[in-house]
Steps between C-alpha positions, in 0.01 A plus 500: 500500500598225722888489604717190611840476605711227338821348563814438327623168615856586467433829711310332729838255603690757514334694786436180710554434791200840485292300294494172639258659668326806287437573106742769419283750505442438860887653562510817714762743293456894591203541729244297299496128377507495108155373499443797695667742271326353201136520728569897556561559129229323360250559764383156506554180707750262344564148551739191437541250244802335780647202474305166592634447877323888533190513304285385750650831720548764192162340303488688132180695413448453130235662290446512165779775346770508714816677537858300631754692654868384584561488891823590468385852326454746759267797353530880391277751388609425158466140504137472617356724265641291226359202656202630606429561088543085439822556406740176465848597558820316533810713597876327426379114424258526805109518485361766721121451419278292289129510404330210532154350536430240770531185270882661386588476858489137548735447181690818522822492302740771583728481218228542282363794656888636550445524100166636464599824752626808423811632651464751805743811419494624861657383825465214716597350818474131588541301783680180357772387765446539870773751559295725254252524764739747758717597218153657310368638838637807557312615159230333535418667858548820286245396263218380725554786720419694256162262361360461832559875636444720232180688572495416866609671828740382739452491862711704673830409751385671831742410699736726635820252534491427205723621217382490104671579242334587089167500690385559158555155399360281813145337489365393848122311489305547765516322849861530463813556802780633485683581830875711523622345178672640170364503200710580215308495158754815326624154240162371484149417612400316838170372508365415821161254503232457728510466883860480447701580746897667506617454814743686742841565365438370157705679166365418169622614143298444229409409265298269743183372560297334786167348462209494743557397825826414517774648741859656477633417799705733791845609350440333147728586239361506180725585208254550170406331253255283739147337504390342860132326379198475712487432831893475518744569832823622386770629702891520498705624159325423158614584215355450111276224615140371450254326753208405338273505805415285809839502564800605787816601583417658850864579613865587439697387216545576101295392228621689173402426056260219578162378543275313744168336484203487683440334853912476568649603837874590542648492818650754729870611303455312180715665271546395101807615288398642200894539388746277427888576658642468227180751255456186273152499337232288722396163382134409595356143498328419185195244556468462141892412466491359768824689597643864540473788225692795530237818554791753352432710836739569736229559815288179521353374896263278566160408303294273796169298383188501705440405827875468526690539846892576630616501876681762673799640368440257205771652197413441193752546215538720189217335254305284735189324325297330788170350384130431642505401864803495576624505878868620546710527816810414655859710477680527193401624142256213346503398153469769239184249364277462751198261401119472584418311832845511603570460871876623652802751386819471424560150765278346193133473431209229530197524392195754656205257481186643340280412818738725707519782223140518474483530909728790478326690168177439701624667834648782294217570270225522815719782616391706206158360519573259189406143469768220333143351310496188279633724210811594608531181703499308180709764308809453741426127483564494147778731537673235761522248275561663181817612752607183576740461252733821631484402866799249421526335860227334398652270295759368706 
């Protein structure tokens, strides 16, 4: 059986800025990517049936009988086998899966099949607004811990300054370091990835997760309920937050209940609320209102876009929505909006021309031996002007 992943459209403007630049599935939430989780379960490759501006990235292999799965769905044990039996289920008013044959796809109507499935009885979780994605974390580290460990050995923490705690419930892959640190996993799992290194000084609770190559930095403080992606430099206090990968925050300062992209940098002692003075509920920017909604939490930070940028001691404040390529800088706490190929801080903003943004993305992606190519060059192209309209200097 062939298996695609398929959007919601609604869902999908909910998570942007994330998907101005991704299908949902591509979202980092626990240790794996939902595609990822789906991939482990099903023991096959899946693939995309994105939007048009990322189709020619995410391409969609169709075959004859197919299977669509919801993005937003994130797996379980449960779930698969259902789907894995052809099953078309719909949980609440929302389609999780839908046989289909190839000719279906092109003039696939999802009320329809909403009415043809049967209703799943069991649990789900879904990834629908962006704040779901470090508010969801903390149990979905739990439950990939336990897909992508269970059966194998961990490597072992051999070094003598360092202090671990429920060694029962850390996983370390091999080519790992971990140098006089603490690791306390007694309220749940770490998971420690490939040629990853924990450096001097470093405390981490978990439930937490690092992926290969990527590096806690000297006298990090990491609080739980935290994923640092790939090839990621974090240091400082962090707190509840997600980096999907490529990405840093090298030094000193807070990050706490939000979520950052790939390819962003954040200067030495950024720091991001993530509580209001006076405990009011944080309002996020909406791109589909085109204004704030309230998230009902209490804890909400910062969610950054790709290849996004802030100066030192940049402050960012309680439900900060910055976009794609966005440079920020300067003293003072910016604009709780923050769009796409914006250029300044809280003095005001101009725009970050595309030439110079793709300069930048190129000089940061040859670091980690990645090339900006025609495809993503043309994906942020579209993405500029489609972002015209909220960069409103423009039309003065």
């Amino acid at each position: 059986m062939n298996y695609l992943l398929i959007e919601q459209a609604d869902f999908r403007n909910q998570l942007k800025p994330f998907t101005f630049t991704r299908p949902i599935a591509e979202i980092r939430v626990g240790i794996l990517t939902i595609r990822e989780k789906w991939e482990k379960y099903l023991e096959t490759e899946l693939s995309h049936i994105a939007s048009p501006q990322l189709s020619a990235k995410y391409p969609a292999k169709k075959e004859e009988r197919n299977i669509l799965i919801n993005s937003s769905v994130c797996p379980n044990p449960e779930l698969a086998k259902a789907i894995q039996l052809g099953a078309s289920l719909k949980k609440d008013g929302v389609l999780i899966s839908s046989a289909v044959t190839e000719e279906e796809i092109g003039f696939f109507d999802p009320m329809q099949k909403l009415e043809e499935a049967a209703e799943y009885d069991g649990d789900i979780t879904m990834i629908t607004q962006s704040w779901h994605i470090f508010q969801k974390n903390a149990a979905e580290i739990r439950s990939d811990f336990e897909l992508i460990t269970s059966g194998r050995n961990s490597q072992h923490v051999n070094d003598p300054h360092t202090s671990v705690y429920g060694e029962q419930n850390i996983f370390i892959e091999e080519g790992a370091s971990i140098k006089a640190s603490i690791l306390n996993a007694e309220n749940g799992p770490i998971y420690i990835g490939k040629n990853a290194q924990v450096h001097e000084g470093a405390i981490i609770k978990g439930p937490f997760a690092m992926l290969d190559n990527s590096h806690v930095n000297m006298g990090a403080k990491i609080k739980g309920d935290s994923t640092i992606g790939p090839f990621c430099k974090v240091g400082g206090e962090v707190s509840n937050s997600v980096f999907f990968g490529y990405s840093s925050k090298g030094h000193d300062g807070f990050i706490g209940n939000s979520v950052v992209g790939e390819w962003c940098n954040l200067g030495a002692d950024t720091n991001t609320s993530n509580l209001k003075n006076n405990y009011a509920n944080v309002k996020l920017w909406d791109y589909a209102k085109g204004g704030f909604k309230d998230t009902g939490l209490q804890f909400c930070g910062l969610m950054m876009g790709d290849h996004s940028k802030c100066g030192i001691n940049t402050m960012f404040n309680t439900g900060t929505v910055v976009g794609v390529s966005a440079n920020v800088f300067g003293s003072g706490f910016p604009r709780n909006f923050i769009p796409s190929f914006s250029w300044g801080g809280a003095a005001g903003f101009s725009t970050f021309q595309l030439k110079k943004a793709f300069d930048v993305a190129d000089k940061v992606m040859q670091r980690r031996d990645k090339a900006l190519d025609e495809v993503e060059q043309k994906l942020l192209t579209e993405h500029f002007e489609e972002s015209k309209a909220d960069r409103i200097w423009e039309k003065n």
